[in-house]
TIROKE-167007 format. One line per field, with one value per residue (C-alpha): x, y, z. Coordinates in Angstrom, 2 decimals, m for minus. Example, Ala and Ser with C-alpha at 12.3 -4.5 7.8 and 13.67 -1.06 7.14 Angstrom:
% TIROKE-167007
px	c(12.30 / 13.67)
py	c(m4.50 / m1.06)
pz	c(7.80 / 7.14)
END
This chain:
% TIROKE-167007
px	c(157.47 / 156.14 / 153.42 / 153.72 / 152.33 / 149.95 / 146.93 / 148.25 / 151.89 / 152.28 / 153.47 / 156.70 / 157.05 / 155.77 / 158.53 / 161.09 / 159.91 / 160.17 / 162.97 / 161.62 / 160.79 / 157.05 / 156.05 / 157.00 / 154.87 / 151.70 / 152.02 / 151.78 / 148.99 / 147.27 / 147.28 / 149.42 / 152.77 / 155.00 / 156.07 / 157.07 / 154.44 / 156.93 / 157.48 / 154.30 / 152.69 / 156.09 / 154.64 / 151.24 / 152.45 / 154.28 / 151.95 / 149.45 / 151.97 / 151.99 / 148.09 / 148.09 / 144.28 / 142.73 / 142.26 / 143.10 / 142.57 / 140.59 / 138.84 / 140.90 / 137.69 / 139.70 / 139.28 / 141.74 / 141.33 / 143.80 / 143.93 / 146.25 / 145.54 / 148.76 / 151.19 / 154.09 / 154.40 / 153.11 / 150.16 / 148.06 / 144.50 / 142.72 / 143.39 / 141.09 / 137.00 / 135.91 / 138.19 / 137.82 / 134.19 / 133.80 / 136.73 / 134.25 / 131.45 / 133.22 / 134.56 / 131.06 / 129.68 / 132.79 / 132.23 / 128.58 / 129.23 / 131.91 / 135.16 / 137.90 / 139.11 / 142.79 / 143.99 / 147.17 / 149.68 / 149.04 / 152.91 / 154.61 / 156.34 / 153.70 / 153.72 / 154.77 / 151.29 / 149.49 / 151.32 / 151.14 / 148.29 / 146.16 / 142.42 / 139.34 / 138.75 / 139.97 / 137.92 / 140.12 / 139.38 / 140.03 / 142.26 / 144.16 / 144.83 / 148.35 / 147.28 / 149.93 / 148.01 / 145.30 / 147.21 / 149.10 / 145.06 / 144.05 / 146.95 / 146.16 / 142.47 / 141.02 / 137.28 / 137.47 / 135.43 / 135.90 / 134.96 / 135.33 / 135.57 / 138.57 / 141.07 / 141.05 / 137.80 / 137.06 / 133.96 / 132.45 / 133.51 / 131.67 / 132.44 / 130.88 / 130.38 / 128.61 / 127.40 / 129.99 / 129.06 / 125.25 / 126.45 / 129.31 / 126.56 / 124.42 / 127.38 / 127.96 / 124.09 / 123.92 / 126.99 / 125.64 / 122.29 / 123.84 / 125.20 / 128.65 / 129.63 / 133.38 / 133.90 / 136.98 / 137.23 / 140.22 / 141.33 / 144.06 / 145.94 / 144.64 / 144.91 / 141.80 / 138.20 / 136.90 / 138.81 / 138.50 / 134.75 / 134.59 / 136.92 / 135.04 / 131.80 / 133.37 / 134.87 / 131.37 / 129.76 / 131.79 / 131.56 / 127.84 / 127.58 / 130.66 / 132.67 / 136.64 / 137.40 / 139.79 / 141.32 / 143.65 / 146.29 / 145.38 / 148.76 / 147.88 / 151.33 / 150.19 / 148.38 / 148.00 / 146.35 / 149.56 / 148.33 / 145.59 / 148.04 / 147.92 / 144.78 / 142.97 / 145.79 / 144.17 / 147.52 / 145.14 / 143.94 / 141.69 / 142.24 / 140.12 / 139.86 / 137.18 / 133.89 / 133.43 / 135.21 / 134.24 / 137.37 / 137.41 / 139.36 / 139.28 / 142.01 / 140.86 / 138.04 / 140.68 / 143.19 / 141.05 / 139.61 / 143.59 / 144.39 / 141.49 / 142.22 / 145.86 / 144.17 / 141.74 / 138.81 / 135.66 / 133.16 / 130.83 / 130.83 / 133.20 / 134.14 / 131.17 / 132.50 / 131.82 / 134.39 / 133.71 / 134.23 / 132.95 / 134.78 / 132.29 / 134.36 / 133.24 / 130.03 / 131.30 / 133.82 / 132.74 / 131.58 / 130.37 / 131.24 / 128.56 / 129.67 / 129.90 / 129.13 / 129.92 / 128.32 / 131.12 / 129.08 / 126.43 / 129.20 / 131.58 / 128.51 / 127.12 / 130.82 / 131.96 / 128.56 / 128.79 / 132.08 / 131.24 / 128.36 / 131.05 / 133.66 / 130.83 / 128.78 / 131.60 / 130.02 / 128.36 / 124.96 / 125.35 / 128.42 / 129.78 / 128.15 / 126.37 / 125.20 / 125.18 / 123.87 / 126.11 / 124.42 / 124.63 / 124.95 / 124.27 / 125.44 / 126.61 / 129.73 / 128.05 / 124.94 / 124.05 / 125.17 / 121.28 / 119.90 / 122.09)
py	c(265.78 / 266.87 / 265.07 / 263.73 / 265.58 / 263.93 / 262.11 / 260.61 / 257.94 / 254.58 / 251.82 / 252.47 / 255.94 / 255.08 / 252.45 / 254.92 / 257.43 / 255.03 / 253.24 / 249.51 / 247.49 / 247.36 / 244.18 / 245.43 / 248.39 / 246.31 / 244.11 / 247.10 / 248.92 / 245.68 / 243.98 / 241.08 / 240.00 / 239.00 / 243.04 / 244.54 / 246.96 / 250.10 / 249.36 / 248.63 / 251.93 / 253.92 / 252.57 / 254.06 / 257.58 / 257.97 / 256.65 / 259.00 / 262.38 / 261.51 / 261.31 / 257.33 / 256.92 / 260.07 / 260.80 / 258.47 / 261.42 / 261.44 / 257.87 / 255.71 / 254.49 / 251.37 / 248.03 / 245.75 / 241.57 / 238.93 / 235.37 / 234.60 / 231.06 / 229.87 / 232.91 / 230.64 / 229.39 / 231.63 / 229.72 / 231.08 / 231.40 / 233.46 / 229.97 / 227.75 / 227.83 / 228.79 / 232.08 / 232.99 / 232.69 / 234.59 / 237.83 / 238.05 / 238.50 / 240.65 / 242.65 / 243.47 / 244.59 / 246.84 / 248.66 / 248.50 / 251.19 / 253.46 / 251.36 / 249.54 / 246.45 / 245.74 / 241.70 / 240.94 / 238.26 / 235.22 / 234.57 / 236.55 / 238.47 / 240.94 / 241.86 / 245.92 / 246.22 / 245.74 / 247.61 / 250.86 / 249.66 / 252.51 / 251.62 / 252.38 / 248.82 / 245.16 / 241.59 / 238.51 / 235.32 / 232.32 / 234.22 / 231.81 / 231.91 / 234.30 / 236.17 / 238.67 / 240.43 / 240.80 / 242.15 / 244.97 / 245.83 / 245.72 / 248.36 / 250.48 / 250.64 / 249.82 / 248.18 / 244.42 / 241.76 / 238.15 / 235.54 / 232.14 / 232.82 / 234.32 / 232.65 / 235.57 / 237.20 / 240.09 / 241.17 / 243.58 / 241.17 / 240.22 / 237.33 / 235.59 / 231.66 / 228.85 / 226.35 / 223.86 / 221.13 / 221.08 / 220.49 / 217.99 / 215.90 / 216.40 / 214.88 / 212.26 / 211.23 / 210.91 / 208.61 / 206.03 / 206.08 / 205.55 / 202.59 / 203.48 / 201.60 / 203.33 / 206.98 / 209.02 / 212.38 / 214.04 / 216.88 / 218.29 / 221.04 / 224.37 / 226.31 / 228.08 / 227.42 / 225.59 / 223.00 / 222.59 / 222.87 / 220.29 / 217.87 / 218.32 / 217.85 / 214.32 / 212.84 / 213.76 / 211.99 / 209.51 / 209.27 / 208.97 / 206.18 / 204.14 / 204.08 / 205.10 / 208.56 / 207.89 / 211.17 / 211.09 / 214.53 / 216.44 / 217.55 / 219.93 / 218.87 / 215.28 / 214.93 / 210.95 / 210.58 / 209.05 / 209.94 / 207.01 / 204.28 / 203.15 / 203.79 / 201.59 / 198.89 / 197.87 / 199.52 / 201.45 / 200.75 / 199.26 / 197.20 / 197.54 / 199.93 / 202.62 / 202.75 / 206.15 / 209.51 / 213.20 / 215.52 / 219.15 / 220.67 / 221.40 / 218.96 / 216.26 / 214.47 / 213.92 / 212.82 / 210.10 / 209.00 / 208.83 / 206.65 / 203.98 / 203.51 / 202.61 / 200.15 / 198.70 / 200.78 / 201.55 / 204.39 / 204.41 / 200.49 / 199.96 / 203.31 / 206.62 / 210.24 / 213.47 / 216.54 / 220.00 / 221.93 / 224.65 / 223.15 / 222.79 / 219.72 / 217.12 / 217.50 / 215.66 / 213.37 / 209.24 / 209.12 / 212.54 / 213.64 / 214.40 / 218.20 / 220.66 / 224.28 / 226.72 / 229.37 / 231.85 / 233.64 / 234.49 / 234.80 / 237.30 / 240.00 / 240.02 / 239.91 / 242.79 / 244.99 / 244.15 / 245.90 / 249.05 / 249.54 / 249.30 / 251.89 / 254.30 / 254.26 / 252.88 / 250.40 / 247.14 / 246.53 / 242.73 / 241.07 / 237.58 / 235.00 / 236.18 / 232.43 / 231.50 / 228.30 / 225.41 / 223.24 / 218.88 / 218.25 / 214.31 / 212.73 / 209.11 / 209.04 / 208.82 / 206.48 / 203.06 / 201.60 / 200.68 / 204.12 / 206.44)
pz	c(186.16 / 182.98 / 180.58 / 177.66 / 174.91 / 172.40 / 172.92 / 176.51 / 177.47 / 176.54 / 178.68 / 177.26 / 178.40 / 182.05 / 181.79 / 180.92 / 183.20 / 186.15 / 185.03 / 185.12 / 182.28 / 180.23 / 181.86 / 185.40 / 184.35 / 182.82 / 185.97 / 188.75 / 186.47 / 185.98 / 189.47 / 188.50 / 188.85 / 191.85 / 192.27 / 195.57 / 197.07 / 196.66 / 193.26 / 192.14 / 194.07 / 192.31 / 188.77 / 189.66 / 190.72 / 188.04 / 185.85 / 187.46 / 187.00 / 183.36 / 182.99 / 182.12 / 181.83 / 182.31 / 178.95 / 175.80 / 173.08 / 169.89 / 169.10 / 166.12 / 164.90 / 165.05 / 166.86 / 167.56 / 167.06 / 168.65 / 168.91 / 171.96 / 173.28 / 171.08 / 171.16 / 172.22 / 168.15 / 164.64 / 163.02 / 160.67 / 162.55 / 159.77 / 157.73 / 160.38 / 159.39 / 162.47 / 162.90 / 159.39 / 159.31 / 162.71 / 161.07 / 158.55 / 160.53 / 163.03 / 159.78 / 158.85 / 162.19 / 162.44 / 159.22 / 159.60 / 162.73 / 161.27 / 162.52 / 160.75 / 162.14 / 162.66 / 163.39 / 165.24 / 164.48 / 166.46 / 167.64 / 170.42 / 167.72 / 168.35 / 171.80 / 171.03 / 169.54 / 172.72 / 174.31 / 171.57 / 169.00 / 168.60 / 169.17 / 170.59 / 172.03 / 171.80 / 170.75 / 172.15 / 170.87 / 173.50 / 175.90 / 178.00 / 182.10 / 182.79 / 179.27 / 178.52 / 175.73 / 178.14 / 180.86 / 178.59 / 177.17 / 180.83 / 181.80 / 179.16 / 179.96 / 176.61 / 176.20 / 176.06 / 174.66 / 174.58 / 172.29 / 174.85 / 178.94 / 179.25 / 181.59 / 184.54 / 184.00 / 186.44 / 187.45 / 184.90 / 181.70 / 179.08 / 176.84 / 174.09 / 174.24 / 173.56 / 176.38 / 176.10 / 178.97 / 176.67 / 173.57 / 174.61 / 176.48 / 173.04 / 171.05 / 173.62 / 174.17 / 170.17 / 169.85 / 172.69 / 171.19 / 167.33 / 169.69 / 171.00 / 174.10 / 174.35 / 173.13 / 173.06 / 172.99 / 171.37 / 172.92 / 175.48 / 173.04 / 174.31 / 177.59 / 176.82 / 178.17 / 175.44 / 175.78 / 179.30 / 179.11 / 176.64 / 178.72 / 181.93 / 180.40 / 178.91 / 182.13 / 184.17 / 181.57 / 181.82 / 185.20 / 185.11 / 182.69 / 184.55 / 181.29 / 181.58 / 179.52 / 177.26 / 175.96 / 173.09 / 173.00 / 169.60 / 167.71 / 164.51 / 162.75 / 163.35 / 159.96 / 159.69 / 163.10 / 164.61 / 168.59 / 167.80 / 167.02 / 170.40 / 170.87 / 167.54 / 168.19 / 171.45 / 173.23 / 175.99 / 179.39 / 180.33 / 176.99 / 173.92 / 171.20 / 171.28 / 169.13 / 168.70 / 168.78 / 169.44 / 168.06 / 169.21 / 166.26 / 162.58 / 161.78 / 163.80 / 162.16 / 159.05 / 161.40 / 162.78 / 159.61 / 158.18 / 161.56 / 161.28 / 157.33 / 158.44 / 161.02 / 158.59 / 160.48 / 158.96 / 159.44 / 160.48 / 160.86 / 163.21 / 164.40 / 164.61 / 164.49 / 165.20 / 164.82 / 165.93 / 162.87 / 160.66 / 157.59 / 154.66 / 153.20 / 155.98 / 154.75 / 151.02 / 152.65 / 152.12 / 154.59 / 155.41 / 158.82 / 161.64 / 162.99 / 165.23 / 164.55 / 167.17 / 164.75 / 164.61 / 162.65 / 164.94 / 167.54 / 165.74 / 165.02 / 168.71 / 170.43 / 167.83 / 168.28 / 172.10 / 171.78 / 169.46 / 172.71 / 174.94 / 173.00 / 172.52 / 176.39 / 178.32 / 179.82 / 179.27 / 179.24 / 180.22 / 181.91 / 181.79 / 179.38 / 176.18 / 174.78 / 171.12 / 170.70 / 169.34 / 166.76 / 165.98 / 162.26 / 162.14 / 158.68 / 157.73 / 160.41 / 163.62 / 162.25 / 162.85 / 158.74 / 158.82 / 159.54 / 156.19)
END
């Protein structure tokens, strides 16, 4: 069997060379997959006549970007705060060292890319358990780094987060002292870690204090709040309405606020709030919304110059958690109405 000439195959030309489709080939290469052992070892040898990962030719000076928690619908991530803020950073860190910096669509619409993308090395942003963008960058052997634990991390990864369970026990801790006796947290959208962090960190604090979690599903095409109807008309259980809320997304804190108006709730005096966010606006709303930052900033530089080290040594200097620290903005919404 020949090679192919050029700077080394694709998936797709392993896939035609052993007659089986790209995913059967990203699986065997990649580990994963419910594959028979004599077609995942055929995969590999012919992957191995054809030179798959001995030698990946000339460097693009190009990284890759991806968000791929929501790849099952298109939405417009570079739109959110927090993403756009963190591109821009990343941007920057890229072009400081010499590299451009390409971002993929969102929506599974993309999936050739990762499989024939040319670049030196890949940032994924909140990569979800059974990822298939991170199996096809896996099988190709390109440098990964993570913004968020990714969902199957394997020993040697190295992912940029913040510490979710402290800052969620911050948030919470600052509610029951601005005197909240019943806090919901708003959540439940995403596969990825975040959002499980977050949750876990709730119910255990929860659990602690003997209060009963109370989590209300987030919708992002649910503009007026309507998930809390229930929930501010007394319609939960154990009965009564709660007196605070902690919201995990950019949307959220205006879908609350749009939810208690249409109940004749006020903030901060009858109901506190906090909303992770990193959009500037809260901070001139009546009343202006206590925050979140997850300082995408801060993590979009060292994730994107953890990366360019990674391209350029091959290997890491630190695996699994790089820490950015999260940050509490307290204004009016989460205050006692005698303390702003």
């Amino acid at each position: 069997m020949t090679r192919v000439p050029g700077p080394g195959p694709t998936i797709a030309d392993i896939a035609r060379a052993a007659e089986v489709s790209t995913a059967t080939v990203s699986h065997a290469l990649a580990g994963t997959g419910r594959l028979g052992d004599g077609t995942r070892r055929r995969v590999r040898e012919v992957a191995a006549s054809l030179g798959y990962g001995t030698h990946r030719g000339p460097r693009t000076r190009t990284l890759g970007l991806a968000v791929t928690t929501y790849a099952d619908w298109t939405w417009d991530f570079a739109g959110v705060a927090y993403f756009s803020r963190l591109l821009t950073a990343a941007t920057s860190v890229a072009h400081a060292h010499g590299y451009a910096l390409t971002t993929l669509p969102a929506d599974r619409g993309a999936e050739p890319l990762w499989h024939t993308l040319a670049v030196d090395g890949m940032l994924l942003l909140d990569s979800p358990q059974d990822d298939p963008v991170l199996r096809a960058l896996r099988a190709r052997g390109l440098p990964i780094v993570f913004d968020g634990r990714p969902g199957d991390p394997l020993p040697g990864d190295v992912w940029v987060d913040n510490d979710h369970a402290g800052i969620t026990r911050e948030v919470l801790d600052h509610l029951a002292a601005s005197g909240a006796r019943r806090i919901a947290l708003h959540s439940a959208f995403g596969r990825e870690f975040y959002t499980g962090a977050v949750t876990s960190a709730y119910e255990h604090w929860c659990a602690e204090r003997g209060m009963p979690p109370l989590v209300v599903p987030f919708d992002p095409l649910d503009g007026e709040g309507r998930a809390f109807d229930p929930v501010f008309g007394g319609g939960v259980d154990p009965p009564g309405r709660p007196d605070a809320v902690y919201t995990l997304y950019d949307p959220g804190g205006r879908q609350v606020l749009a939810a208690a108006a249409r109940h004749g709730i006020r903030t901060p005096e009858d109901l506190l709030l906090v909303c992770a966010s990193e959009d500037a606006a809260y901070a001139d709303g009546d009343p202006p919304v206590t925050t979140v930052t997850l300082n995408p900033e801060r993590i979009g530089a060292l994730a994107m110059s953890t990366l360019v080290a990674l391209v350029e040594s091959g290997h890491a200097e630190a695996t699994g958690r790089l820490t950015v620290a999260a940050g509490l903005r307290v204004r009016a919404s989460s205050l006692p109405p005698d303390m702003y």
